[in-house]
N, C-alpha and C positions, 0 to 999 in steps of 0.2 A: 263287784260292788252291788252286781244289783242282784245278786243271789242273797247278801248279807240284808240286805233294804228288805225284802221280800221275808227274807226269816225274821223279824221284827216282829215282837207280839201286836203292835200295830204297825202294820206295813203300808206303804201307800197306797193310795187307787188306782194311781195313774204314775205316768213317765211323758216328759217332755224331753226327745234326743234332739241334740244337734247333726247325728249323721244316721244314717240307714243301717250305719253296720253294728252300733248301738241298738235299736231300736231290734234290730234281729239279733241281739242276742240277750235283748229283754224277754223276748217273744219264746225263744229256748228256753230260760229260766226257767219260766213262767209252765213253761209246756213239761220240763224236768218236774215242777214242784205241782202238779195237777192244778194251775190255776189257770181259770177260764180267762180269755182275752173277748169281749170288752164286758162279759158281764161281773168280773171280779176284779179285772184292771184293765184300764185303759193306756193304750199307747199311743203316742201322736209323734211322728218323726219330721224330719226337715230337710226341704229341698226337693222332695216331690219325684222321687229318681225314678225312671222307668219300670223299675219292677214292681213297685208298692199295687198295684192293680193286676199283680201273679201268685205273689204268695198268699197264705189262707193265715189268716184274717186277712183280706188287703188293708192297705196301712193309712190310716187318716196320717195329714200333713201339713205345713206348710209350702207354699210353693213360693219360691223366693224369687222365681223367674230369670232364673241364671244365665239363659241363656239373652235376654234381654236386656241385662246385666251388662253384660259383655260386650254386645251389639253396640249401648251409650258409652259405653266407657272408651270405645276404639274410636265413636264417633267424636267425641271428646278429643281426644288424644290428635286424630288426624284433620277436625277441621277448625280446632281451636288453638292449640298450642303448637303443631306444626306451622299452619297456616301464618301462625303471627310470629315465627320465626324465635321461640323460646317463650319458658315456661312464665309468662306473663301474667296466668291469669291467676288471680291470688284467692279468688272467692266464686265458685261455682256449683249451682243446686241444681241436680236433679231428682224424681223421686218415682220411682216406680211402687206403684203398692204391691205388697205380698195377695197372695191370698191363701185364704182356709179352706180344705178340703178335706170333708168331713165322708172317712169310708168305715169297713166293719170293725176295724180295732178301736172304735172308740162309741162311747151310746150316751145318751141322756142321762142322767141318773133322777130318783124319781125318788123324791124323798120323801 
């Protein structure tokens, strides 16, 4: 898909993945097809997986904080809905913000 997107007489700038394994095989395409990473496209992956700060370009991201994620959601689980002896609770907000992290695969553009 993103070989086709890329052979486009106008092809995008950028790529937003939902997963790393996307995001690296934009990054191949891209490296197939002589295009430069972030000065001819941008990449921004998701989830923030430990290697984006190994490979070359490192990989701007979202950090969705999964593991924080998981930490409320157990917290949840065991001191709300066990504790009160069934799934009681019918309406419950939490909100962790994400964050942006902004590394070499991705630049300003400067129009």
């Amino acid at each position: 898909m993103a070989s086709d997107l890329l052979s486009l007489k106008e092809p995008p700038d950028a790529f937003l993945t939902v997963s790393y394994n996307q995001a690296l095989g934009i990054l191949k395409v891209a490296e197939l097809k002589g295009i430069k990473v972030p000065e001819q496209l941008g990449i921004f992956g998701f989830a923030n997986e430990a290697f984006a700060n190994i490979i070359t370009p490192t990989l701007s991201s979202v950090n969705q904080k999964s593991k924080e994620l998981g930490q409320h959601a157990a917290k949840i689980y065991f001191d709300v809905i066990l504790k009160n002896k069934g799934p009681q609770l019918t309406n419950y907000e939490e909100i962790i913000k994400s964050e942006v992290i902004i590394r070499e695969s991705t630049k300003k553009r400067k129009d």
